[in-house]
C-alpha positions as CSV (number, residue, x, y, z in Angstrom):
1,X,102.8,42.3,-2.0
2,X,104.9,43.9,-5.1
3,X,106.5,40.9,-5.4
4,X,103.4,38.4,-5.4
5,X,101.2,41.3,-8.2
6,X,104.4,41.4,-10.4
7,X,103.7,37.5,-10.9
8,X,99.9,38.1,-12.0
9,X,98.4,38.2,-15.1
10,X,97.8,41.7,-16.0
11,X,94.4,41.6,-15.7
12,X,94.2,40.1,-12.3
13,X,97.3,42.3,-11.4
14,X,95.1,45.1,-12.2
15,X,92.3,43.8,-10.1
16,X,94.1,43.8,-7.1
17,X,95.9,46.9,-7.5
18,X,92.3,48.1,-7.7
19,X,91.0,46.2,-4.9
20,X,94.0,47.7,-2.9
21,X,93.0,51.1,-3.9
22,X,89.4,50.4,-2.7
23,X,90.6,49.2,0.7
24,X,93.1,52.0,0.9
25,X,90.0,54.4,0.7
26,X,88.0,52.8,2.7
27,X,90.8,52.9,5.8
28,X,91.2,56.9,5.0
29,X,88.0,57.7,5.1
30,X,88.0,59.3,8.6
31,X,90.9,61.4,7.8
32,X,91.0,65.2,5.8
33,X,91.2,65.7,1.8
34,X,95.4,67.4,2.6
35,X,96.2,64.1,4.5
36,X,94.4,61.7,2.8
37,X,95.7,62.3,-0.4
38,X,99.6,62.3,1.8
39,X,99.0,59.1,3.1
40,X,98.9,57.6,-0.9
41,X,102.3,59.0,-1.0
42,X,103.7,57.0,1.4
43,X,106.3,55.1,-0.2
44,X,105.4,51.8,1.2
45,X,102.1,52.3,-0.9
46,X,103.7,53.6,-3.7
47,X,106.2,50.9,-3.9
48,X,103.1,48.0,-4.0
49,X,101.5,50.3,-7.0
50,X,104.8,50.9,-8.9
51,X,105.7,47.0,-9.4
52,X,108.0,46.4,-12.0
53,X,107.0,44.2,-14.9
54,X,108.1,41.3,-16.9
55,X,111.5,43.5,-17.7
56,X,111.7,44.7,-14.6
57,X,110.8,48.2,-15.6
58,X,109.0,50.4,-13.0
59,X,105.7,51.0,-14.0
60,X,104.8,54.4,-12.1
61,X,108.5,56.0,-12.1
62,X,108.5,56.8,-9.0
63,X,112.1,57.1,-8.5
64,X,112.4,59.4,-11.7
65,X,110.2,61.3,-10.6
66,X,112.1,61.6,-7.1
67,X,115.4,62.7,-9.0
68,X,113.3,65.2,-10.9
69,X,112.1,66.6,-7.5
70,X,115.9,66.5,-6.0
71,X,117.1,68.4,-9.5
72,X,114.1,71.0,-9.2
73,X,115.0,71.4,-5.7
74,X,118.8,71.7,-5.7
75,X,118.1,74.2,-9.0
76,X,116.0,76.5,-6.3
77,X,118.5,76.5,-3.4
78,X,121.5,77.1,-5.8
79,X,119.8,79.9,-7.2
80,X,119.4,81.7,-3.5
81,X,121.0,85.1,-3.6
82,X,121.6,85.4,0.1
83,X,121.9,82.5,3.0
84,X,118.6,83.3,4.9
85,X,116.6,82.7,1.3
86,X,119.2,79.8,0.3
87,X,118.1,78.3,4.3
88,X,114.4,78.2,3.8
89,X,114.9,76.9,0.1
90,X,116.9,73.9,1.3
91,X,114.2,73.3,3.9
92,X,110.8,74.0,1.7
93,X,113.2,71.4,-1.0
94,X,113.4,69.0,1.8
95,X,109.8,68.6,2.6
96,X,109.0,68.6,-1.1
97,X,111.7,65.7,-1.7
98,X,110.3,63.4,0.6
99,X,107.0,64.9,1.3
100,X,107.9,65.4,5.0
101,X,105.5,67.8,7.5
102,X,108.1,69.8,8.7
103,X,111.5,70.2,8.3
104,X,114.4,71.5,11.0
105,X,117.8,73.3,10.5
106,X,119.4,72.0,14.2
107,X,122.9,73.3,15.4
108,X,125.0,72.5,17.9
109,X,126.7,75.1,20.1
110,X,128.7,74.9,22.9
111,X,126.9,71.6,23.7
112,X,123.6,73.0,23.1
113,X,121.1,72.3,20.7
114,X,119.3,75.2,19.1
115,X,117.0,75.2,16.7
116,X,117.8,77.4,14.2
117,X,115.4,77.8,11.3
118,X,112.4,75.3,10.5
119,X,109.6,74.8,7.6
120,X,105.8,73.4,7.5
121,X,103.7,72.3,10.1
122,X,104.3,74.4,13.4
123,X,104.6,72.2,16.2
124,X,106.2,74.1,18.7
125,X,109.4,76.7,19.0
126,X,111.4,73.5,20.3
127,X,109.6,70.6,18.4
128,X,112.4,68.3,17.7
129,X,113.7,65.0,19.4
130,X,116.7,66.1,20.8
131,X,118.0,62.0,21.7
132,X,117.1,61.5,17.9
133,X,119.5,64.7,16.6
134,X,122.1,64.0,19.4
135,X,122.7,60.3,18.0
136,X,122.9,61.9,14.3
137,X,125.4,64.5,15.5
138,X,127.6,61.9,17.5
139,X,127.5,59.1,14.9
140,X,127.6,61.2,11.9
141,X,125.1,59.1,10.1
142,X,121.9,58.7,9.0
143,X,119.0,58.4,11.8
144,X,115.3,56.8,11.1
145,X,112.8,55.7,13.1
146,X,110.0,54.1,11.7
147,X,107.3,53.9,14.4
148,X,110.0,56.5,17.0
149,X,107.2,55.9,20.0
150,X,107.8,51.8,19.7
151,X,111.7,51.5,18.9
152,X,113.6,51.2,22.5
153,X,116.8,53.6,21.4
154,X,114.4,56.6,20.8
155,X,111.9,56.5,23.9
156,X,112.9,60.0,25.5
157,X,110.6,62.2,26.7
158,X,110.7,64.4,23.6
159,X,109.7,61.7,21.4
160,X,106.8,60.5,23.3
161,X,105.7,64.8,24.1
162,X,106.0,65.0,20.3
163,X,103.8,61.8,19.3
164,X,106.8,60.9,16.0
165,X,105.3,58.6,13.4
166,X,108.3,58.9,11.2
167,X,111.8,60.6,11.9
168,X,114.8,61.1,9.3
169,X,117.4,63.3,10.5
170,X,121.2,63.8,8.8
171,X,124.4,65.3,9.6
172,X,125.5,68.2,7.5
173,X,128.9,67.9,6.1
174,X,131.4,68.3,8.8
175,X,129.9,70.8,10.2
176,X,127.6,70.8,14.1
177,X,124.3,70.5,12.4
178,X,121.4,68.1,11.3
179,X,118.9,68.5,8.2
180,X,115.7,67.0,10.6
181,X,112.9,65.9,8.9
182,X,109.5,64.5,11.0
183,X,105.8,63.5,10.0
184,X,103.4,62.6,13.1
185,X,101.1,60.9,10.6
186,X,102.7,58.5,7.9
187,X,104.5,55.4,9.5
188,X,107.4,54.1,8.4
189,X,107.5,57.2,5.9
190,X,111.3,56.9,5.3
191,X,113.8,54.2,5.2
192,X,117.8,54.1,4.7
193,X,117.3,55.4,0.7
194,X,115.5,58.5,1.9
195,X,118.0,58.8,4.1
196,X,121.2,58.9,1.7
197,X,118.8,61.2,-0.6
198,X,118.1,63.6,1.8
199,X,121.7,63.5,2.8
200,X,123.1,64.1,-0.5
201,X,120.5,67.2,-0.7
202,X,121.5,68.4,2.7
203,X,125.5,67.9,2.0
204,X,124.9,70.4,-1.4
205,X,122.4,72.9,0.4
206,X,125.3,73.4,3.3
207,X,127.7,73.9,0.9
208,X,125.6,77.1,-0.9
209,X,124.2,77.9,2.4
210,X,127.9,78.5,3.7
211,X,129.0,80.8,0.0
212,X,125.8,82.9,0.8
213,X,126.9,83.3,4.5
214,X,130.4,84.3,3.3
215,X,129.0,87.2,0.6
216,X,126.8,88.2,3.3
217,X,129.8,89.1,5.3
218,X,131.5,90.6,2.9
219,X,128.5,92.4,1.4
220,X,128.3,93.7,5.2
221,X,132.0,94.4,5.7
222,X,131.6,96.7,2.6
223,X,128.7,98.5,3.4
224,X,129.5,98.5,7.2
225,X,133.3,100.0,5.7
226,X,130.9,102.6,3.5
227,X,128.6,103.5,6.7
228,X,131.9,104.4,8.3
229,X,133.5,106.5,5.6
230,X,130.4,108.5,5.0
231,X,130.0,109.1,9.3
232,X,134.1,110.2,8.7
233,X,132.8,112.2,6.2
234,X,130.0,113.7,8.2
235,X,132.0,114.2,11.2
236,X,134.7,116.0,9.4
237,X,132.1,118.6,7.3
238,X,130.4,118.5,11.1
239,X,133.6,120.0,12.6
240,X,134.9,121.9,9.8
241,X,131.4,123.9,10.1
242,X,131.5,124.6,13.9
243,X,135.4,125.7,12.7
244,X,133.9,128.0,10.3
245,X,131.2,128.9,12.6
246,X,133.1,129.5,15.8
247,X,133.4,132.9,17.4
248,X,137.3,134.4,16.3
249,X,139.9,135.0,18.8
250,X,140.5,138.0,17.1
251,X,139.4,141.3,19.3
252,X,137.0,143.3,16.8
253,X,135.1,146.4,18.9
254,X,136.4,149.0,16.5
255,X,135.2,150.4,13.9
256,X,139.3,149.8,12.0
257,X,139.2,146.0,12.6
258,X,135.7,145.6,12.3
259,X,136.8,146.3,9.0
260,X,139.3,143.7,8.9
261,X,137.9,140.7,9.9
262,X,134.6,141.6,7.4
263,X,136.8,141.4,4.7
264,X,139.1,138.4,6.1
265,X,134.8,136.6,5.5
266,X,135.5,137.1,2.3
267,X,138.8,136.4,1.5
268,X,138.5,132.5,3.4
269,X,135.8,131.7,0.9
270,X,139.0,131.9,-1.8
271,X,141.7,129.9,-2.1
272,X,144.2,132.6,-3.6
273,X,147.1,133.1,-1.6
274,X,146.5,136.6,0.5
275,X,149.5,139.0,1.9
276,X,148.5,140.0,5.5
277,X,150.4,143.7,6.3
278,X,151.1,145.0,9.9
279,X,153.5,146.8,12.0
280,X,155.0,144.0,14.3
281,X,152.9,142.8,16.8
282,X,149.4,143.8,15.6
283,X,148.1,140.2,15.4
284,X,148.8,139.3,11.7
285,X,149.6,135.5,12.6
286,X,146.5,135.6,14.3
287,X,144.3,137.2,11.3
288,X,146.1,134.3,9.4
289,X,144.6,131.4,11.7
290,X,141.0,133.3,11.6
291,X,141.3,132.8,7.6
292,X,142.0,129.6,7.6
293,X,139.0,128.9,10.2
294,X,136.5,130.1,8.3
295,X,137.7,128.4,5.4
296,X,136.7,125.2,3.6
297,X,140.0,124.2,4.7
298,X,139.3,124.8,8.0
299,X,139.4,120.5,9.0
300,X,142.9,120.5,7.6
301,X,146.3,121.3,8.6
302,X,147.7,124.9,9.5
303,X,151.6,125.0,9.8
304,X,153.5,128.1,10.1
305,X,156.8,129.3,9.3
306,X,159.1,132.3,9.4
307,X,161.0,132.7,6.4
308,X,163.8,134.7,8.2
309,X,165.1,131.7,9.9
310,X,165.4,128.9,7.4
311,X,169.1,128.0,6.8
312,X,170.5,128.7,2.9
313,X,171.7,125.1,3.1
314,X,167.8,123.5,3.8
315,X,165.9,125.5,2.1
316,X,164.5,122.8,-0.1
317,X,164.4,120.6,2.6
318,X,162.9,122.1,4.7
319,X,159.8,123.2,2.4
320,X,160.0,120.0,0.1
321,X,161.4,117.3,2.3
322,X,163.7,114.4,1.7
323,X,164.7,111.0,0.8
324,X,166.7,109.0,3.2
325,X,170.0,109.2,2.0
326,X,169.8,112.3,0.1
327,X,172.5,113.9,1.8
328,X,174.4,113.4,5.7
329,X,172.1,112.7,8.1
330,X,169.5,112.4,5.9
331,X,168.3,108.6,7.9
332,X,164.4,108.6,6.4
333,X,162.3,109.9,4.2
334,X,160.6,113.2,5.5
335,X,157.8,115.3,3.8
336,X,158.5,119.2,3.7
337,X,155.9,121.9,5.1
338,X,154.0,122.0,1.5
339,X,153.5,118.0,1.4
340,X,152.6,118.5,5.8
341,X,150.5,121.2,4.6
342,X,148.5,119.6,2.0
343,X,145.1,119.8,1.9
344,X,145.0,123.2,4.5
345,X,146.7,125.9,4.6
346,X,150.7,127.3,5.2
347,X,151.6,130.3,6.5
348,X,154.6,132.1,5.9
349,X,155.4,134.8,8.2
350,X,158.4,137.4,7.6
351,X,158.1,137.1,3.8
352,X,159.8,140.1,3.0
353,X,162.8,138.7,5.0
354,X,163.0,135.5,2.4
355,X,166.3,135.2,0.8
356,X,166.9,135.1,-2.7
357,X,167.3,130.9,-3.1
358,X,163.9,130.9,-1.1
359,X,162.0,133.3,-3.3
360,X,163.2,131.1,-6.4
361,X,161.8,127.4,-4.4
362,X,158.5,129.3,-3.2
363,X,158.0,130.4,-6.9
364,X,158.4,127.0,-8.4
365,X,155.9,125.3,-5.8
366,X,153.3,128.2,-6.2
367,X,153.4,128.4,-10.0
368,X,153.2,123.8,-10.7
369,X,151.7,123.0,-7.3
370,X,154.0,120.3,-7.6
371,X,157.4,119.5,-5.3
372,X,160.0,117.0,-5.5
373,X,161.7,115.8,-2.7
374,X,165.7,116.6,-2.4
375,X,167.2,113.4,-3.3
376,X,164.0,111.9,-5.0
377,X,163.4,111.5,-8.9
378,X,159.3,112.0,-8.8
379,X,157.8,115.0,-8.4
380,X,154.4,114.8,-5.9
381,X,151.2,116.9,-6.1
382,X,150.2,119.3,-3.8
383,X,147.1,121.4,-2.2
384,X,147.6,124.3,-0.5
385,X,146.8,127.8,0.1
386,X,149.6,130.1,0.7
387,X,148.8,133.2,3.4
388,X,152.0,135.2,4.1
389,X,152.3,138.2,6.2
390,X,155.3,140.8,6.7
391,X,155.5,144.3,8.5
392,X,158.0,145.6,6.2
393,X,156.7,146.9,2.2
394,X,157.0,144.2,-0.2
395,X,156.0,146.8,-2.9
396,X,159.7,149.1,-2.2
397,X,161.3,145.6,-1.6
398,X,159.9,144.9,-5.1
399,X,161.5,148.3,-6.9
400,X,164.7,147.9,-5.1
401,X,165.2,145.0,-6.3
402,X,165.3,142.9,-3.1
403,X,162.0,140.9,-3.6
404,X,160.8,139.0,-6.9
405,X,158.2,140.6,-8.9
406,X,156.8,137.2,-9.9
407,X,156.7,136.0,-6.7
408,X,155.1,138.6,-5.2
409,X,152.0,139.1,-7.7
410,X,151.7,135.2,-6.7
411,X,151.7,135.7,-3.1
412,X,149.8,139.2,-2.8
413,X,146.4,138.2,-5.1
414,X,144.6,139.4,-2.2
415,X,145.9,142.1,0.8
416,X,144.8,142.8,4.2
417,X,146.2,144.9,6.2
418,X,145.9,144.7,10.0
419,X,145.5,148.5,12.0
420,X,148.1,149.0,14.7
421,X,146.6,148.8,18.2
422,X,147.3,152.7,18.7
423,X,144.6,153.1,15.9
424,X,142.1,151.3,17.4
425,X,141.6,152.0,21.7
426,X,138.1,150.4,21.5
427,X,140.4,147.0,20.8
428,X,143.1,147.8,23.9
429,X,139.9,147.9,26.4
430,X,138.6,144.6,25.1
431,X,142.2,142.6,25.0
432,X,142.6,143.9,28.7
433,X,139.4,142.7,29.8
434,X,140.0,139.2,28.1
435,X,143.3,138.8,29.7
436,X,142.1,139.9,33.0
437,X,139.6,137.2,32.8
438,X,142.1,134.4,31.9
439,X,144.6,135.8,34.0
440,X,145.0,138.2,36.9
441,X,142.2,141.5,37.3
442,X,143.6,145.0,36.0
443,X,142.4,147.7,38.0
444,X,141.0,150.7,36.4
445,X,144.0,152.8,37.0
446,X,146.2,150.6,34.9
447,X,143.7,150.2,31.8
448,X,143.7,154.1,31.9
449,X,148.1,154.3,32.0
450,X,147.9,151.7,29.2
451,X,145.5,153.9,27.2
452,X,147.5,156.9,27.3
453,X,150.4,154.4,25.7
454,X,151.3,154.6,22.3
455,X,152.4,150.9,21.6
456,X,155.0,150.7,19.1
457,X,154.9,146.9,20.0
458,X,150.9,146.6,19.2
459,X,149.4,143.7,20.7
460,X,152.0,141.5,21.7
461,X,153.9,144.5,23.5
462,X,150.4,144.8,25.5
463,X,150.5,141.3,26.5
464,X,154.3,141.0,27.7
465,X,153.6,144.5,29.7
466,X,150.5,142.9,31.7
467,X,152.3,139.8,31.9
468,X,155.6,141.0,33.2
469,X,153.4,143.2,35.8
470,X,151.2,140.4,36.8
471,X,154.6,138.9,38.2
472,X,154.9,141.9,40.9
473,X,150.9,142.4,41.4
474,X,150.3,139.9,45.0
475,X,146.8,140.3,43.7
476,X,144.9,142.8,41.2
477,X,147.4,144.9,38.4
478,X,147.4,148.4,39.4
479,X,148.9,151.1,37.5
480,X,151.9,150.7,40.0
481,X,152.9,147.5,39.0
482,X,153.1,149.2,35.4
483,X,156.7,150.1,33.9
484,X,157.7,153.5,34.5
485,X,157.8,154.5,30.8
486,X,153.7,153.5,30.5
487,X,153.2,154.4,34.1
488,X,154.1,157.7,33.6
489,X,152.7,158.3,30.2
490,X,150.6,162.0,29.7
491,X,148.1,162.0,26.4
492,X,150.1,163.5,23.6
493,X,153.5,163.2,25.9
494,X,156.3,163.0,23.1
495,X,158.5,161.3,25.9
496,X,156.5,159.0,26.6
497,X,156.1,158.2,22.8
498,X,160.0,158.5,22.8
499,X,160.4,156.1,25.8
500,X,158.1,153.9,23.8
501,X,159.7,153.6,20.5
502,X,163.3,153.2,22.5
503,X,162.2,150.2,24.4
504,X,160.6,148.4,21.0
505,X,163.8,149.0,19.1
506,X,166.2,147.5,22.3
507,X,164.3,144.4,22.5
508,X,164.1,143.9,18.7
509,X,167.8,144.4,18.5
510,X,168.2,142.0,21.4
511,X,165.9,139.5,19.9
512,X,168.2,139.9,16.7
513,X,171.3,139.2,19.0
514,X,169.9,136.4,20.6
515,X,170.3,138.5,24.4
516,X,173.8,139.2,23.1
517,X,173.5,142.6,24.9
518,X,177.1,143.8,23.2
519,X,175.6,142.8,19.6
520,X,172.6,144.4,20.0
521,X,174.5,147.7,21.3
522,X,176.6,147.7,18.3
523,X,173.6,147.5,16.4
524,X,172.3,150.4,17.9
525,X,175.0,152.6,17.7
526,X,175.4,152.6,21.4
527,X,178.0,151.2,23.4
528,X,177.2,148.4,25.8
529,X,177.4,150.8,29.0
530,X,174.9,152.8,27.0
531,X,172.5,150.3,26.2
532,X,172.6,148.6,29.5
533,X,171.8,152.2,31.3
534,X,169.1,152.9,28.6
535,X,167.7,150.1,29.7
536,X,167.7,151.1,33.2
537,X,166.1,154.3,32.4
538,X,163.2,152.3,31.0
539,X,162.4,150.0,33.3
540,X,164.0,147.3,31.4
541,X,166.0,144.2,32.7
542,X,167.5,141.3,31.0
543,X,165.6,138.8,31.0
544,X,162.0,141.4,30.4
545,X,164.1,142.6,27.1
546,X,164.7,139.1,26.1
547,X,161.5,138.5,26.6
């Protein structure tokens, strides 16, 4: 027909363009305004009133007008900002582009076909020829089907249950899928060059469908890495409040530590380095660990260390750490206790005990809050708060000349000073009680021998009596299973006070010596047949004095 007008006249080419028209109405008439006015799109029908003329120019531009469409459309789905948007773009495009009535995104996966997003008409959840998109997938090329009910290679079930006019469906890229477009009412609605249009559009869309998909994740991975850092961060402030909040270990029924542990409130809401006092024994290590608990700290580290003990040759190794290398046996890098320490707390018990070298390093680190590693050229940045604790007085340590001034105004902003457990009976009840519960009962008998005791030793003296008597008690501690010095015990008895003060000083001396029982009797100013019936006399054998 375009070929026989394009010969006519152009009045008489007119006429039958208009008789055409007339007829084309005429067979519509029974169908709605929406797919009456589809049906004139159909390209057969616009191809007969689009007829080139003498110069072969088209006279309707239909085929401009279909690049404008592809441009308009491509413009949208580039301009997507995420994949589901970018999917339902490339599909709305698609049924613009070629005036389809519904258009299908179809994957397949693991030899299924699943429909994965679709546009227009609603058919059905499933409305799709699946022989149709199984033929595009496996021959990766372009599928029509003019009239799909008539043609013999597309007469499965699911084109017959769907009543297809027109099919077009085209493999995406490389990938499993088909762009599936489908009108029920247009025949032969697309041919071969709707095809290789609607691939070209489909071949772009994948490509900007599969950039959104990949921001997506990573737009995910970051806030799904953020969501985890903030629970870390909720979890940690979660437990360093049930730290803060957590009933102390510390025994507090008098009035003396009471006291105490009030002020130890106030001094973990500080991060000035405190000086804990205390005859040995009393719990001042303990005091230390309540501080840092109720701290903001609280979630970080707390490491400990006696200053008596640190070699002269590692001092700076030992509280700054290393570089492998930095001297024999150094075979990797190792961070001191102020770089372990960092961001909690360090406590430094036996202060007073710190040798000269070591009072120099702590007062270098305390003043920059800065420490270079023995060996190393870079000096690193540290956090922590310094608690320290001694039983002897830093102050007459100070004016004799053994202690740094400096250093001791550093480490002694604030001061606590923990009662001795003589001072405070309420305290020796309540200690008992708890160890009897964790451990073995003490019979009444025994809590009143150990009341009328005046522990030298404090608290930890308590705690190696009732455990070295647990070991000859078959069942409850009675005030026989006691040693003779607290068993026999009278309120106000010097001896016993005596007795008391004689077996704290052997097994500090023999602590000293390392159960060197002839060192610690030298020490003493005994001789070692002196010291070993001393011991006797007290109830004390070897391995209870090392102890």
């Amino acid at each position: 027909a375009a070929l026989v007008l394009s010969e006519l006249r152009p009045s008489e080419r007119e006429r039958w363009l208009e008789e055409g028209r007339r007829l084309l109405d005429f067979a519509s008439r029974d169908l709605n305004p929406t797919s009456r006015q589809r049906l004139r799109q159909v390209p057969a029908f616009e191809r007969a009133f689009s007829v080139a003329g003498p110069e072969g120019r088209e006279l309707e531009g239909w085929r401009v007008q279909r690049w404008r469409r592809f441009a308009a459309a491509t413009r949208d789905v580039i301009s997507a900002g995420d994949a589901e948007l970018a999917m339902t773009r490339l599909l709305e495009g698609s049924l613009a582009l070629l005036d389809g009535e519904r258009a299908s995104w179809i994957e397949r996966e693991a030899g299924a076909l699943v429909l994965r997003a679709a546009a227009g008409a609603v058919v059905g959840e499933e409305a799709f020829s699946r022989s149709i998109v199984q033929r595009a997938l496996d021959t990766r090329a372009c599928v029509t089907a003019a009239n799909a009910m008539e043609e013999g290679d597309f007469g499965g079930a699911s084109v017959h249950a769907l009543s297809l006019r027109s099919v077009l469906a085209v493999p995406v890229g490389e990938g499993e899928a088909v762009l599936y477009l489908e009108d029920r009412l247009r025949p032969a609605a697309y041919d071969e060059r709707d095809g290789a249009l609607l691939e070209a559009f489909a071949d772009l869309g994948s490509l900007v469908l599969a950039a959104r998909r990949r921001e997506g994740r990573t737009v995910a991975e970051r806030l799904r890495a953020q969501e985890l850092r903030q629970r870390a961060e909720a979890l940690a402030a979660e437990q360093a409040s049930e730290l803060r909040q957590r009933r102390s270990e510390m025994i507090a029924d008098s009035p003396a530590m009471k006291r105490v542990l009030e002020l130890s409130a106030r001094v973990a809401t500080s991060d000035a380095a405190a000086l804990i006092t205390g005859e040995s024994g009393s719990g001042k290590g303990e005091l230390a660990r309540h501080i840092h608990a109720l701290s903001e700290r609280a979630s970080g580290p707390l490491l400990a260390q006696n200053c008596a003990v640190i070699p002269e040759g590692l001092i700076e190794s030992v509280l700054f750490g290393h570089v492998r290398g930095a001297f024999t046996g150094a075979d990797e890098d190792r961070a001191g206790l102020f770089e372990a320490a960092s961001g909690g707390t360090l406590f430094l018990d036996e202060i007073a005990e710190a040798s000269p070298a070591l009072q120099g390093a702590l007062l270098r680190v305390v003043q920059e809050g800065r420490v270079r590693r023995v060996g190393d050229s870079q000096d690193r940045s540290v956090d922590v708060r310094i608690l320290s604790a001694t039983n002897a007085s830093l102050e007459r340590a100070v004016r004799e000349g053994r202690f740094r001034q400096d250093l001791f105004f550093r480490l002694a902003v604030l001061q606590l000073e923990v009662p001795s457990l003589r001072d405070r009976p309420e305290d020796l009840r309540a200690l008992v009680a708890r160890w009897s519960r964790r451990r073995r009962r003490v019979l009444p008998d025994a809590v009143e021998a150990l009341l009328r005791h005046s522990w030298p030793g404090n608290v930890r003296e308590l705690l190696s009596e009732l455990e070295r008597a647990s070991l000859f008690a078959d069942d409850a501690i009675g005030a026989r299973h006691l040693s003779p010095a607290i068993r026999d015990a009278r309120p106000g008895d010097l001896k016993a006070k005596v007795a008391a003060l004689e077996t704290q000083l052997i097994r500090q001396a023999l602590a000293r010596s390392g159960g060197n029982i002839t060192r610690a009797a030298k020490e003493l100013g005994l001789s070692r047949y002196g010291l070993q019936k001393m011991m006797t006399r007290l109830g004390l054998r070897r391995a209870e004095a090392d102890a």
